[in-house]
C-alpha positions as CSV (number, residue, x, y, z in Angstrom):
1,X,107.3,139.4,91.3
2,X,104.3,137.9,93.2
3,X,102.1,136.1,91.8
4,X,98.5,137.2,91.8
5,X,96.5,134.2,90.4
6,X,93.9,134.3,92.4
7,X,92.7,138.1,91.3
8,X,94.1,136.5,87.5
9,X,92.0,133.4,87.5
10,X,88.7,135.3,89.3
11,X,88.9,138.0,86.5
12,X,88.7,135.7,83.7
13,X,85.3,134.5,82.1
14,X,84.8,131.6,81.6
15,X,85.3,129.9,78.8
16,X,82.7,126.9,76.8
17,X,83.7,124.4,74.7
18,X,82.2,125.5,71.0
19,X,82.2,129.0,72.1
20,X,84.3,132.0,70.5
21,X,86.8,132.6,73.1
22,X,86.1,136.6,74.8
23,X,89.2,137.6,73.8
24,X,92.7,136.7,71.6
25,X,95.6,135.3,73.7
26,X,97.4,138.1,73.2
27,X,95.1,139.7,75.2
28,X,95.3,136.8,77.1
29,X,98.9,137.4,78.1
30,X,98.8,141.1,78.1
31,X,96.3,140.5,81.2
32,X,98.4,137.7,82.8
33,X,101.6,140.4,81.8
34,X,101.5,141.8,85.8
35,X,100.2,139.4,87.4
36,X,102.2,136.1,87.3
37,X,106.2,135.9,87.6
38,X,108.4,136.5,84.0
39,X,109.0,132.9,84.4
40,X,105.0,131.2,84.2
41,X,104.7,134.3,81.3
42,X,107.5,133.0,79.4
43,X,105.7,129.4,79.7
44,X,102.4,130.9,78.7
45,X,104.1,132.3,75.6
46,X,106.1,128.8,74.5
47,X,102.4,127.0,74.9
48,X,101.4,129.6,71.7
49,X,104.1,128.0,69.4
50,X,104.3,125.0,67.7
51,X,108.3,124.2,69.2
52,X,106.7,123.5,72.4
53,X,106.0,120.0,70.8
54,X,110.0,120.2,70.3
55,X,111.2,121.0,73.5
56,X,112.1,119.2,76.9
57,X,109.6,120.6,78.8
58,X,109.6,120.0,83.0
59,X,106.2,121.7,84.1
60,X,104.2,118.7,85.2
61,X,100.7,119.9,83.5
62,X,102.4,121.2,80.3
63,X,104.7,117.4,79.8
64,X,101.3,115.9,80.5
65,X,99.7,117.6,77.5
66,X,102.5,117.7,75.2
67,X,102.5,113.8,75.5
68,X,98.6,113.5,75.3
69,X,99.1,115.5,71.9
70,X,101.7,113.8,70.6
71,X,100.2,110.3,71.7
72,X,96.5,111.6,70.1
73,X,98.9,112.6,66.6
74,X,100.6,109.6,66.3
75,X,97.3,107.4,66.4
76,X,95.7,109.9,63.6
77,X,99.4,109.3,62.1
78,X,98.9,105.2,62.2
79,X,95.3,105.2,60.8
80,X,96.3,107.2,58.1
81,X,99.2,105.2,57.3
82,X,97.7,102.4,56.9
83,X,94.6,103.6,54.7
84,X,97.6,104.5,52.3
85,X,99.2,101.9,53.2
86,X,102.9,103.0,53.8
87,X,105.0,102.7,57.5
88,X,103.9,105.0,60.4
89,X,107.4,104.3,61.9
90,X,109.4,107.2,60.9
91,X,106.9,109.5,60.9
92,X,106.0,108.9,64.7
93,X,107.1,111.1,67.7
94,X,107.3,110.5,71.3
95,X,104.6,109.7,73.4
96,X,102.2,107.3,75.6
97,X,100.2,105.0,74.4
98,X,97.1,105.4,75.3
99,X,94.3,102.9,74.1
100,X,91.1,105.6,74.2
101,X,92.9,107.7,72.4
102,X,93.1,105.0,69.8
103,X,89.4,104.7,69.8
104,X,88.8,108.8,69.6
105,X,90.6,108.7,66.4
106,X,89.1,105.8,64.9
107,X,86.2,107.5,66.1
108,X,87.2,110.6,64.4
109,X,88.1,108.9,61.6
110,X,84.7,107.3,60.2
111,X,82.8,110.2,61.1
112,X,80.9,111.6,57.5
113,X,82.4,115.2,57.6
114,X,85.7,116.9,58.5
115,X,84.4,119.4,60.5
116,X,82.6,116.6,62.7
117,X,86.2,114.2,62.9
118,X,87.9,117.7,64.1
119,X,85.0,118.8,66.2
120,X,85.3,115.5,67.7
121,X,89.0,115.8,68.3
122,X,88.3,119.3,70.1
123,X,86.0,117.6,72.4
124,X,89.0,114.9,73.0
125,X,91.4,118.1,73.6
126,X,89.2,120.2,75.8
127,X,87.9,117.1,78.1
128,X,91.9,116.4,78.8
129,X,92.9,119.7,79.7
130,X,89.6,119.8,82.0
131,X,91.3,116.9,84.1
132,X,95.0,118.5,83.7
133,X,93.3,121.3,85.3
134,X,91.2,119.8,88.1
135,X,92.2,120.8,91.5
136,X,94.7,123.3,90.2
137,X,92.7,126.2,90.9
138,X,94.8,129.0,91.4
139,X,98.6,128.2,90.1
140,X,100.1,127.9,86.7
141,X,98.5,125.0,86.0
């Protein structure tokens, strides 16, 4: 199958960081059904579940988030390890270190309220996958 992504991509509104997305990503993949090839769908559709964070991925953008994920968990892991003061080791996954994203959860972390520390963490999230996505303007990416 072709891949359409331009008509995909153009069709799509955008979205806004805060914002309630226009639609469910079910929806989202019943629009993408037709117009990407079975294998980008099936990669769209392991990106919904949590065993992506399991699996040896080899998409370039996708490895690139899983890590920043994993790397932005196992600093939340470390700071609340050591507030109750038992080892992080066992408890950590595989990822890059990353110094900022020490900082972002520290950040996160002596903010007042919970929904600011996660709102803050979103903002973290949705600023990374705005550079994964830069210059990738009509691919899988």
């Amino acid at each position: 199958m072709a891949a359409f992504y331009e008509y995909l991509i153009s069709s799509l509104p955008t979205l806004l960081f805060g914002a309630k997305p226009p639609f469910t990503f079910e929806q989202f993949l019943f629009r993408c059904n037709e117009l990407v090839p079975a294998e980008d769908l099936a990669l769209l559709q392991l990106c919904s579940q949590a065993e992506v964070f399991e699996q040896a991925v080899e998409q370039p953008t996708l490895k690139s988030w899983i890590n920043f994920e994993r790397s932005l968990r196992n600093e939340l892991l470390k700071l609340r390890a050591s507030r109750k003061k038992i080892a992080p080791e066992k408890f950590l996954r595989a990822g890059a270190d990353d110094p900022a994203l020490y900082h972002a959860a520290l950040t996160s972390q002596r903010l007042p309220s919970l929904i600011e520390s996660e709102t803050m963490l979103d903002r973290e999230r949705w600023q990374k996958l705005d550079e994964l996505s830069f210059g990738h303007y009509f691919d899988v990416d």
